[in-house]
RODO-2510 file (C-alpha; in nm, 4 decimals, decimal comma):
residues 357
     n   res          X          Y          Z
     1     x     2,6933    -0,7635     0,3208
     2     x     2,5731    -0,9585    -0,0037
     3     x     2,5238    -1,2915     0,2088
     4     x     2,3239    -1,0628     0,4387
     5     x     2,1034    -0,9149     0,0895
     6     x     2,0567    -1,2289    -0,0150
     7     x     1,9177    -1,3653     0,2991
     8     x     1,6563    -1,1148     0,3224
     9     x     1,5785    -1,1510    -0,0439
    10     x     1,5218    -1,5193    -0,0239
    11     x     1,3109    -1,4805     0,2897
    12     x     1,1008    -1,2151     0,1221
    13     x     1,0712    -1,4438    -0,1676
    14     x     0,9154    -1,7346     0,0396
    15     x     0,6776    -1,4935     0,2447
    16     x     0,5836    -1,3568    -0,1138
    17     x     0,5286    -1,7226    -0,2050
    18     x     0,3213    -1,7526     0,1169
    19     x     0,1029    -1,4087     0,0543
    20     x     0,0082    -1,5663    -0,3492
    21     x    -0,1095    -1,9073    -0,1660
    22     x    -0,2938    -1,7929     0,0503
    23     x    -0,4684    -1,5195    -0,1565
    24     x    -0,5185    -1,8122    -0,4185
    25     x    -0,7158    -2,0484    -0,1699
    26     x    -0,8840    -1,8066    -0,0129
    27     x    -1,0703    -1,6680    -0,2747
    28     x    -1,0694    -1,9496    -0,5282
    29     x    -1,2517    -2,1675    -0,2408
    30     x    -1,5172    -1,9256    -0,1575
    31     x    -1,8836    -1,9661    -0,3001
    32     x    -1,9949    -1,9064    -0,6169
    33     x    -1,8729    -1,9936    -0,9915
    34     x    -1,6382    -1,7142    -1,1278
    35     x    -1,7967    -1,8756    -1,4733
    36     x    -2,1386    -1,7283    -1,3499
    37     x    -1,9625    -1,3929    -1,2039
    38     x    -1,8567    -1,3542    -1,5545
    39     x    -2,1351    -1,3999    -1,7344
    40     x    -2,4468    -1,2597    -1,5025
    41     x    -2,7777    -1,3109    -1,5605
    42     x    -2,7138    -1,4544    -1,9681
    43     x    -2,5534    -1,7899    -1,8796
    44     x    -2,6041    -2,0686    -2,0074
    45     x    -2,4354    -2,4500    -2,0117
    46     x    -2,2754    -2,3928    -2,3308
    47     x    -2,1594    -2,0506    -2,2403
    48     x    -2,0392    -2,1631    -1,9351
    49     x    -1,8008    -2,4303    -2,0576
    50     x    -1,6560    -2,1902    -2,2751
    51     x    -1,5810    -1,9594    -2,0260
    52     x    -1,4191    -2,2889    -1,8141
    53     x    -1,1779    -2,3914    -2,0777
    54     x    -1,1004    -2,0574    -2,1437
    55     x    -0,9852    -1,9170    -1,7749
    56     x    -0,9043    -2,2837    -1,6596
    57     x    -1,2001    -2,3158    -1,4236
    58     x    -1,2742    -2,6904    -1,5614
    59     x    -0,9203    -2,8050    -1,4443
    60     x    -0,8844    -2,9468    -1,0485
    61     x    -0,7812    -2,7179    -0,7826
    62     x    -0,4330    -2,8377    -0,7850
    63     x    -0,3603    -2,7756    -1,1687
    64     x    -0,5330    -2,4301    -1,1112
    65     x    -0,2921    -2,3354    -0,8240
    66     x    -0,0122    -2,4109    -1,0738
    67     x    -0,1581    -2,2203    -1,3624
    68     x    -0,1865    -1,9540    -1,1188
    69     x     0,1624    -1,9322    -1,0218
    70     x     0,2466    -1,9690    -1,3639
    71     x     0,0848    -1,6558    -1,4974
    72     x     0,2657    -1,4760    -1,1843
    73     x     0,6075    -1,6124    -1,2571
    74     x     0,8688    -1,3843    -1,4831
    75     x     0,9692    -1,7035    -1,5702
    76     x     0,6964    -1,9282    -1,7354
    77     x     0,6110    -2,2451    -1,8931
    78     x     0,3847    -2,2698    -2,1963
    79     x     0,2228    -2,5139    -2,4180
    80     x     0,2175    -2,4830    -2,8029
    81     x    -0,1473    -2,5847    -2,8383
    82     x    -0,3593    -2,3326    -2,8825
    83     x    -0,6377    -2,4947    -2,6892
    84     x    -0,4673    -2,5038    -2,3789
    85     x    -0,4925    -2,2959    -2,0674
    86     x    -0,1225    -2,2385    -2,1011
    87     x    -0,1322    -2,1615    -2,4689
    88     x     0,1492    -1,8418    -2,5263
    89     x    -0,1417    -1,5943    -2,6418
    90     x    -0,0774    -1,2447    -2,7111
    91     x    -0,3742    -1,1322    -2,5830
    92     x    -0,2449    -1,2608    -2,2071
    93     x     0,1102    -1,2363    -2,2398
    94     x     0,3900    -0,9534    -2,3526
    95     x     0,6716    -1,2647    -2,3581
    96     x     1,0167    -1,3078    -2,4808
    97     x     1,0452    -1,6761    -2,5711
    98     x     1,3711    -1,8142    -2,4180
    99     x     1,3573    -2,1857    -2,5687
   100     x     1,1477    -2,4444    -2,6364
   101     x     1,1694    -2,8259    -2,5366
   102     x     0,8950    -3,0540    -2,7655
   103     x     0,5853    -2,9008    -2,6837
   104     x     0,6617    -2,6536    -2,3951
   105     x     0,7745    -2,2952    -2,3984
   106     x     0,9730    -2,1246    -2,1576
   107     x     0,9366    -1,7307    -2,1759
   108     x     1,0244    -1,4338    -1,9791
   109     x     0,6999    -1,2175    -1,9441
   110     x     0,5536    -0,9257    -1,6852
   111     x     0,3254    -1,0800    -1,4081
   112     x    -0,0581    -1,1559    -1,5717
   113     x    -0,2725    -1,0816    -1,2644
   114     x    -0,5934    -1,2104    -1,5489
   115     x    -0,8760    -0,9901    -1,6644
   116     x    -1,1347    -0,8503    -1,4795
   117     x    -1,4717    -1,0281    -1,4496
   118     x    -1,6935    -0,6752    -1,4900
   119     x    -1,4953    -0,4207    -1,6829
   120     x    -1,5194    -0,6395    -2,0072
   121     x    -1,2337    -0,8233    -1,9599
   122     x    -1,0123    -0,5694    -1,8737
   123     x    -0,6608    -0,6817    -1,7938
   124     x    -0,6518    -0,6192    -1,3580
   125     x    -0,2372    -0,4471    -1,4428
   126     x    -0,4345    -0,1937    -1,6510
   127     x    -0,6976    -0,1510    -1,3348
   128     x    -0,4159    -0,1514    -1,1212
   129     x    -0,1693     0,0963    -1,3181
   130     x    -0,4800     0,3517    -1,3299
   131     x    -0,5360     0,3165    -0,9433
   132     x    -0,2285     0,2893    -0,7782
   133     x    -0,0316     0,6223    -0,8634
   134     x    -0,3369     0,8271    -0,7005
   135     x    -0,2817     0,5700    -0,3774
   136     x     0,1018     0,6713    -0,4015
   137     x     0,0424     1,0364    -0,3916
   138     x    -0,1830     0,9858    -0,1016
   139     x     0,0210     0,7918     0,1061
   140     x     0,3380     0,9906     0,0603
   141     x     0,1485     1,3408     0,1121
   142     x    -0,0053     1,1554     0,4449
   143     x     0,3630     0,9933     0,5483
   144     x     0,4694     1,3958     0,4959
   145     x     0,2165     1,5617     0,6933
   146     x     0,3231     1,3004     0,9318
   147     x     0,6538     1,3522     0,9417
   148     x     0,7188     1,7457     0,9639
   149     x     0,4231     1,7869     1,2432
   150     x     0,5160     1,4378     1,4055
   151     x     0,8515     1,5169     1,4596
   152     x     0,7165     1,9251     1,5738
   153     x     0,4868     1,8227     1,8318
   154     x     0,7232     1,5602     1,9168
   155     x     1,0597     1,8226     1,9651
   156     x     0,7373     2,1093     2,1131
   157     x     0,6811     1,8767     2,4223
   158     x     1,0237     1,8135     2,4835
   159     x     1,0408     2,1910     2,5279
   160     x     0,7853     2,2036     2,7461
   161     x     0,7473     1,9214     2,9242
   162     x     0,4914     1,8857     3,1789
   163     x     0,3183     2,1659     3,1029
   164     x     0,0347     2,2446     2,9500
   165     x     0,1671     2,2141     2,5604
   166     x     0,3231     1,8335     2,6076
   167     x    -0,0115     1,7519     2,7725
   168     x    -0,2453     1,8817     2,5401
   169     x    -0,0135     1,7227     2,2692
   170     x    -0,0054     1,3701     2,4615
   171     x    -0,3903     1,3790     2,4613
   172     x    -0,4703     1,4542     2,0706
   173     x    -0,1841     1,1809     2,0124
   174     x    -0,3871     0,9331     2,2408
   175     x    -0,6560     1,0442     2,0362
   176     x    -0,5457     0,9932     1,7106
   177     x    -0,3986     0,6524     1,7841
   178     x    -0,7412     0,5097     1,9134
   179     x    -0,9881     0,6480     1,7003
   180     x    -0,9951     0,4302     1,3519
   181     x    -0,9182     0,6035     1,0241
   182     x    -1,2843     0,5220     0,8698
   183     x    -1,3868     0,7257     1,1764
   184     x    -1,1885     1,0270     1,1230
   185     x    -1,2739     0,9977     0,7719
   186     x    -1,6115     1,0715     0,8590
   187     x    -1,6076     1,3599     1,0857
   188     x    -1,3293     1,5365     0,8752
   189     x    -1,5445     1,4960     0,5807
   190     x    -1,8250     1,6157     0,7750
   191     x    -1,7314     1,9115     0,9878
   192     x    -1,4363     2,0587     0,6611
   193     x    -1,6534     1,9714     0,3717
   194     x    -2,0438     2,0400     0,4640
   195     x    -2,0315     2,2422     0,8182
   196     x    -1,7420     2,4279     0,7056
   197     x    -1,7821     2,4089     0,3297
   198     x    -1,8357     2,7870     0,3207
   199     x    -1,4991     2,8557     0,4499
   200     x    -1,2793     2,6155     0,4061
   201     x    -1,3985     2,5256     0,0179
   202     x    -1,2991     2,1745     0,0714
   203     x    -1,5469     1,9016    -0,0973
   204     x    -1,6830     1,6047     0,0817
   205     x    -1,5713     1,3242    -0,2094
   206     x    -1,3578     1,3739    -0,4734
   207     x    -1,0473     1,2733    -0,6274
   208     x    -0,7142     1,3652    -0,7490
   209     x    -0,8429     1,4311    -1,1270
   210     x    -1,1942     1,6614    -1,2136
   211     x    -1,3825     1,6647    -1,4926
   212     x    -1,4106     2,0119    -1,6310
   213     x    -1,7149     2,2148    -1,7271
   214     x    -1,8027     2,0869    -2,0636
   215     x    -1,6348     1,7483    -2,0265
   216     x    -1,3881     1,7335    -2,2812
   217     x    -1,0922     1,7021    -2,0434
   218     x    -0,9708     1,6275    -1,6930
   219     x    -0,7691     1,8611    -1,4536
   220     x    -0,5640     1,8192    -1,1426
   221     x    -0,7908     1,8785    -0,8155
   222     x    -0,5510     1,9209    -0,5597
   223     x    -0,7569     2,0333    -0,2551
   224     x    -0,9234     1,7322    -0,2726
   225     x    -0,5903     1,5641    -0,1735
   226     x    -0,5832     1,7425     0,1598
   227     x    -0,8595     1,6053     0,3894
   228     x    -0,8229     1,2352     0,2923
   229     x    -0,3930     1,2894     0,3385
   230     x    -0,5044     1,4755     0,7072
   231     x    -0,7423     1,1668     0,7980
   232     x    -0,4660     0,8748     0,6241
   233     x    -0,1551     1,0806     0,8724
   234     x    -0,3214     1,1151     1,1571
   235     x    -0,2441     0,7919     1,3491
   236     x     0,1046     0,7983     1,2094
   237     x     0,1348     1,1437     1,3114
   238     x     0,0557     1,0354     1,6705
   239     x     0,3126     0,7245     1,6514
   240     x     0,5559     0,9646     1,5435
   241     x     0,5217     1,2358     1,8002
   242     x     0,5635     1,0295     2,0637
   243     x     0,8468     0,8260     1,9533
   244     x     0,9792     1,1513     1,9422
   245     x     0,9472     1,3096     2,2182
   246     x     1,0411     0,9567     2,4143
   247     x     1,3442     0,9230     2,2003
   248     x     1,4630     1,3026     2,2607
   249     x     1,4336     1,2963     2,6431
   250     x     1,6011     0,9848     2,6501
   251     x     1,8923     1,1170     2,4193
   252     x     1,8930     1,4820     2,6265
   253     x     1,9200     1,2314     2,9285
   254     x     2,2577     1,0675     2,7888
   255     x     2,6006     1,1642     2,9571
   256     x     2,7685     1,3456     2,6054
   257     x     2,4705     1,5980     2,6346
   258     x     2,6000     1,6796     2,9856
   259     x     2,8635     1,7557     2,8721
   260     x     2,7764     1,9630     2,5941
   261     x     2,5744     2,1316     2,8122
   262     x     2,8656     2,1571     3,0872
   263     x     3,0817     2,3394     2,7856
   264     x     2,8070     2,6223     2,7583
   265     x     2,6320     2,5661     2,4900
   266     x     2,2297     2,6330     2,5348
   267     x     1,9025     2,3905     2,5419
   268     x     1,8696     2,4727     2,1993
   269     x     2,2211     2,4316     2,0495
   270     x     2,2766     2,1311     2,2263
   271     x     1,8826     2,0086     2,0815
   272     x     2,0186     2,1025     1,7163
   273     x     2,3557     2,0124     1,7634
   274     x     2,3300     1,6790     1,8734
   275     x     2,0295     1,5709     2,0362
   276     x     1,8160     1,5839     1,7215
   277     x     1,9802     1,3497     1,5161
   278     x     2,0106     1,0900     1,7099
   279     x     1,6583     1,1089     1,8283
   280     x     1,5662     1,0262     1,4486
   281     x     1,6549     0,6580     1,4382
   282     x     1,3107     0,5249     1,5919
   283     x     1,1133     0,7584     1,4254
   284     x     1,2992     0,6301     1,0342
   285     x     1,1968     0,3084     1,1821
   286     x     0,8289     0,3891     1,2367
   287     x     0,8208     0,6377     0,8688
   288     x     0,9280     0,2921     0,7073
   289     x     0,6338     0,0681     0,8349
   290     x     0,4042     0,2979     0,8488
   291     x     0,4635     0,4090     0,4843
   292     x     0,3899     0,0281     0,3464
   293     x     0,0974     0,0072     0,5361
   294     x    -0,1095     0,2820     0,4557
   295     x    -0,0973     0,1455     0,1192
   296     x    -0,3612    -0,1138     0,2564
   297     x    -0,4584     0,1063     0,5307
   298     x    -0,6024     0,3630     0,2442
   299     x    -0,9244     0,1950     0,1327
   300     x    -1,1450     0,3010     0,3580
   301     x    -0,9982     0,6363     0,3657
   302     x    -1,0380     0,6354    -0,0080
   303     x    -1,3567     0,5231    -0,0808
   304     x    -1,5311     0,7682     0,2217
   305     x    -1,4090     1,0629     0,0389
   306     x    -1,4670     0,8951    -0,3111
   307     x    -1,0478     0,8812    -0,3735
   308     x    -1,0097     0,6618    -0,6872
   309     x    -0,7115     0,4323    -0,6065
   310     x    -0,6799     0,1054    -0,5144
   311     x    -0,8119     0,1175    -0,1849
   312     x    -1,1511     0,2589    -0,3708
   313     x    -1,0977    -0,0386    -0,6381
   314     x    -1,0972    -0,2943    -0,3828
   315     x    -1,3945    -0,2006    -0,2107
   316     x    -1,5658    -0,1835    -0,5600
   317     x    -1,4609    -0,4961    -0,6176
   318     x    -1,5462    -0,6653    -0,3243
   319     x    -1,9229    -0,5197    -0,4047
   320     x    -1,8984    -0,6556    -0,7274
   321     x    -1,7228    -1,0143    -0,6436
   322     x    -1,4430    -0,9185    -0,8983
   323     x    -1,2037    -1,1654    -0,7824
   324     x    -0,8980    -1,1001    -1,0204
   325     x    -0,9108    -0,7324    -0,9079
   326     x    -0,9009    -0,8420    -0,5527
   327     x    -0,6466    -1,0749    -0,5572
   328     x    -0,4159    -0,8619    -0,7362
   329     x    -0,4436    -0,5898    -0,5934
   330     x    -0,3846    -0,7630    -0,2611
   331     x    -0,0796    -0,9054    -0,4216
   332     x     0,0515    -0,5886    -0,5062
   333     x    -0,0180    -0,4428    -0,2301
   334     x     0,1672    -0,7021    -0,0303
   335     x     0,4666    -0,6963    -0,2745
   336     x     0,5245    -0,3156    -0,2492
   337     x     0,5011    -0,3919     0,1713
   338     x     0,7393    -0,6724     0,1389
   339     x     0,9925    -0,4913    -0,0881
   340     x     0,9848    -0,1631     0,0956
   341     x     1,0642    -0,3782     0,3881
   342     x     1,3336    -0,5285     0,2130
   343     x     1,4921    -0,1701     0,1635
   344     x     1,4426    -0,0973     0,4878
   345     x     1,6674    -0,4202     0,6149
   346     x     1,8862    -0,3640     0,3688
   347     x     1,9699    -0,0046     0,4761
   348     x     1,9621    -0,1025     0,8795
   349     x     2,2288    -0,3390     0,8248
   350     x     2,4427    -0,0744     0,5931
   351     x     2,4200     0,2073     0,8727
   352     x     2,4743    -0,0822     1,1230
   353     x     2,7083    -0,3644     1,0749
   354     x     2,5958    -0,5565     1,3917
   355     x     2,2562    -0,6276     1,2115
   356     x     2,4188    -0,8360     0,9641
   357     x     2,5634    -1,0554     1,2425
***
């Protein structure tokens, strides 16, 4: 089992490796100067030398890569002159200093995903840390929604197959699975939050945390969670019910229900007894994917109804050509996918020893 942990952890670690290089290229080879993106309109030569050294932009590509890496290593190398890129500031780094050979530093330190190039410098964990939990709520109360009616409609059109309840649910999951989520963002936000604003109460935009009436404060808005966590579960909701109804008939078509059934036990014993259960295993599988990628699958959701997490932050960002926010959040984004897949592996081959092999 630990060779088998250790195999997927060094395989996540070079597809991590691959995710940073390729964000890192990417963006640092598009147009424009991030010296100018810094600086606007007020640049000037002197300015924007300053800005160079400081951030490492005067350095080739190569050396830039390896800076980069650097600052997203726990594990980092740093120079004791202070006029260096590499130079162990305070201001960058929370470090522990493990030893020093001549000149060079070698700490253990949190990831620095750099500063913001519009929020005054603002360090992009800080943007990130603000953003991120209202993402987490969102996806897990959109996973939810997807799992309880998922796995209802799913077990519903078992009951009734062929009739007029398993068709009507095969059709809205057909539905749900082609139309895109920026889509259903927009018609959910228009028919529950203008048409239907009378009744239902529901706002258009908004996020998890209001300002109140004289502004001194914030408070927790939580019926702004539910059309954005409807719109976000909807195409898992689909995947789910029909893995589940699939995954029941075939189960209810397997000789040990026979013979449960044979014994006289009814539909429904046999369904709770033991068809249920074993139905689940596809559907854990699909929970599991789907669950890392609405994490990326969230921005447009989030910015249509004005949701301010990540997703929201990189779209701002992208307006604004903030690169560092970007790329982290990208990073992180891919990180939490590639760790949650990780679990995932991890758990397969506990519950099944063949996996390992």
């Amino acid at each position: 089992m630990s060779r088998y942990v250790f195999q997927k952890i060094g395989y996540s670690l070079l597809t991590l490796w691959g995710v940073v290089t390729v964000i890192f290229f990417l963006f640092t080879l598009l147009p424009g100067d991030p010296a100018r993106m810094m600086l606007g309109q007020n640049e000037s030569e002197e300015q924007l030398a300053i800005v160079k050294k400081k951030y490492g932009f005067d350095q080739p590509i190569y050396k830039q890569y390896l800076n980069y890496l650097n600052d997203l290593s726990p594990v980092s190398f740093h120079s004791t002159n202070p006029s260096s890129y590499t130079y162990l500031s305070e201001d960058k780094y929370a470090a522990t200093s493990l030893f020093t050979v001549g000149t060079t530093t070698v700490v253990l330190k949190a990831p620095y995903l750099r500063e913001s190039f519009q929020k005054n410098g603002k360090k992009v964990t800080a943007v990130i840390a603000e953003t991120l939990p209202n993402t987490f709520i969102l996806a897990v109360s959109a996973i939810v929604i997807a799992i309880v009616l998922g796995i209802g409609f799913g077990i519903i059109s078992v009951i009734y197959k062929d009739r007029w309840p398993d068709q009507l649910i095969q059709l809205v999951s057909t539905l749900g699975m082609s139309v895109p989520s920026f889509f259903s963002a927009i018609i959910f936000a228009w028919i529950f939050g203008f048409l239907l604003h009378e009744y239902t109460h529901l706002n258009m935009t908004g996020s998890l945390y209001a300002v109140d009436d004289f502004g001194e404060g914030t408070y927790i808005q939580w019926k702004n969670l539910i059309l954005p966590a409807i719109v976000l579960g909807i195409r898992p909701l689909a995947v789910v019910s029909q893995l589940m109804r699939n995954s029941l008939l075939e189960v209810l078509s397997q000789d040990y229900i026979r013979t449960a059934k044979a014994k006289g036990l009814s539909f429904y014993q046999v369904l709770k007894r033991h068809a249920l259960k074993n139905a689940l295993n596809p559907v854990v599988t699909a929970v599991s994917g789907w669950f890392a990628s609405m994490l990326a699958g969230a921005v447009f959701v989030e910015y249509i109804f004005g949701w301010n997490g990540l997703g929201k932050e990189i779209v701002d960002a992208l307006n604004t050509l903030d690169l560092p926010i970007i790329m982290g959040a990208v990073l992180v984004i891919a990180t939490l996918f590639i760790l949650i897949n990780i679990f995932v592996d991890i758990l397969y081959g506990w519950l099944d020893p063949k996996i390992r092999t």
